[in-house]
C-alpha distance (Angstrom), angle and dihedral (degrees) to the residues before:
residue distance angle dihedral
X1 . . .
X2 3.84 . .
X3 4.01 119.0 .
X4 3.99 101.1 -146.9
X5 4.30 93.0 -178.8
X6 3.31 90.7 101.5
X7 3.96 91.6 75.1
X8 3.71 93.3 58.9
X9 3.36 94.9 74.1
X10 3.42 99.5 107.6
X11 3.76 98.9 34.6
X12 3.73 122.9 136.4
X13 4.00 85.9 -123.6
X14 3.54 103.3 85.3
X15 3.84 90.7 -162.7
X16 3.78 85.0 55.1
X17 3.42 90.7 56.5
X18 3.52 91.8 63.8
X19 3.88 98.7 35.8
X20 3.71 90.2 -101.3
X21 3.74 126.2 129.0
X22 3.82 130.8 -145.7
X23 3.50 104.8 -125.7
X24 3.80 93.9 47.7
X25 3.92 92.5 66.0
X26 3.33 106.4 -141.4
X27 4.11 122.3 -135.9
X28 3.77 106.9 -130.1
X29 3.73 87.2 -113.2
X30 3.95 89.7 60.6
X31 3.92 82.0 52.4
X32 3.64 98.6 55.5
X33 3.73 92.1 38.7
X34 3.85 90.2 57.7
X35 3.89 85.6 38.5
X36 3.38 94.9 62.9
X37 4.14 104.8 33.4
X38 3.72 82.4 58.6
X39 3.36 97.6 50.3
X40 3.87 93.7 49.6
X41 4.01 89.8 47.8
X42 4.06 79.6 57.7
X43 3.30 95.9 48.9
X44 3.58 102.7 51.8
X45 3.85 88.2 49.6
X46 4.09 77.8 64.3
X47 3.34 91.2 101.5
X48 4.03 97.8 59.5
X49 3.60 87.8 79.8
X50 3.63 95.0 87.5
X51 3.71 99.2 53.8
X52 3.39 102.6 64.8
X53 4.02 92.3 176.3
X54 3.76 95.8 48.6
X55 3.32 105.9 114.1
X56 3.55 98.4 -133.8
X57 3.58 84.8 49.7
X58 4.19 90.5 66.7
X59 3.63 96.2 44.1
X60 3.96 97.4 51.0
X61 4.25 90.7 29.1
X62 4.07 86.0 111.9
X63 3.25 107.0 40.8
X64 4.12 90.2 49.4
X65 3.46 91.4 74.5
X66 3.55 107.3 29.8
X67 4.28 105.8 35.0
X68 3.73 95.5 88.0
X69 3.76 105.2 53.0
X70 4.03 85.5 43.1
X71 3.56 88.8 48.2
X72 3.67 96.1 48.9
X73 3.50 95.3 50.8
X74 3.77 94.2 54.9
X75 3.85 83.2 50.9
X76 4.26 91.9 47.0
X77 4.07 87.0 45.4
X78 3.50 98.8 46.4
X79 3.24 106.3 43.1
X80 4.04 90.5 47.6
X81 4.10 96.3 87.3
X82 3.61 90.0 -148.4
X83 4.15 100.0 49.9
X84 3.87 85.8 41.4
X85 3.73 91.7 48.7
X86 4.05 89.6 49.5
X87 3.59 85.6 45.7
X88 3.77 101.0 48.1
X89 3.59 91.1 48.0
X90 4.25 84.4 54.2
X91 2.99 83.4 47.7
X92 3.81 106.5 52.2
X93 3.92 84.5 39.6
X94 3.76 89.0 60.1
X95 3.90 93.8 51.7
X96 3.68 97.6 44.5
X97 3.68 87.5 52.3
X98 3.18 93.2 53.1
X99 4.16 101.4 42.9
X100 3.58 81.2 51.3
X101 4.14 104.4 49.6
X102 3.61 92.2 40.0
X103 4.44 92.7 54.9
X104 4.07 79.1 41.6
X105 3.65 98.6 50.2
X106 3.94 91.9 52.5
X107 4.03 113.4 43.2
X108 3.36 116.6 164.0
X109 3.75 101.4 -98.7
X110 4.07 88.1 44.1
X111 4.24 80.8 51.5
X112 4.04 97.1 49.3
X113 3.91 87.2 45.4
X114 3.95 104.4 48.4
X115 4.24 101.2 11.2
X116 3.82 86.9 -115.2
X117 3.55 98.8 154.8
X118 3.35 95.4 70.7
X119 3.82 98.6 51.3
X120 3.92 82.2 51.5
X121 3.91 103.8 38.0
X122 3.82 93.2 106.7
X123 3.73 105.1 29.2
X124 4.22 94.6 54.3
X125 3.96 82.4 38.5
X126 3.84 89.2 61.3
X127 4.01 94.6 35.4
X128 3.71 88.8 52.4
X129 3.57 93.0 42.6
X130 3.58 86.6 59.7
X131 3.34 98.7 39.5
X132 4.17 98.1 53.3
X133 4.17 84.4 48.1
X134 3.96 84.8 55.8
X135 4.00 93.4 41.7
X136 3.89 87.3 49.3
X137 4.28 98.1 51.5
């Protein structure tokens, strides 16, 4: 089996960033736990540097450079209580937004006319997943 975290290291989602989720809450133990396996899996990709036409080299060539300040500052940010608390409420903004557009965007007439429910099945599935687990905390 693959592991695909490594591509969030960049993401917007600072708890993706650190192959965290939202919802789950993380203690700011889990936090610097994740913080720091992550930054060790960079590290020993170090090395990859130097062989420019490894393939592994090319795939990983941007996040070499730039995982550990992006990873840090997910770290700084969330385990500052008021920066996470700004960004949880973002955050929760964001996915109640989004739970809501997505059950807009497909009533029932608009779903017998264009089929748009099942474009949308999964996507307002997950947003309202995510949306009834922040209703319910």
């Amino acid at each position: 089996m693959r592991w695909d975290g490594w591509r969030n290291y960049n993401s917007d989602d600072l708890y993706a960033r650190l192959c965290l989720s939202y919802e789950s809450n993380p203690s700011p133990d889990q936090i610097e736990e994740n913080c720091r396996q992550l930054l060790v899996w960079w590290q020993k990709k170090l090395p990859l540097k130097n062989q420019p036409s490894n393939p592994l080299s090319q795939m990983l060539r941007g996040g070499l450079d730039e995982a550990p300040a992006l990873l840090a500052d997910a770290r700084t940010k969330l385990l500052d209580p008021e920066l996470r608390s700004q960004f949880d409420h973002q955050l929760h903004s964001q996915i109640v937004q989004e739970a809501l557009g997505s059950s807009r965007s497909c009533s029932p007439l608009h779903s017998a006319i264009t089929g748009c429910a099942k474009k949308t099945k999964t996507a307002s599935t997950n947003a309202a997943a995510r949306w009834a687990c922040l209703v319910t905390t």
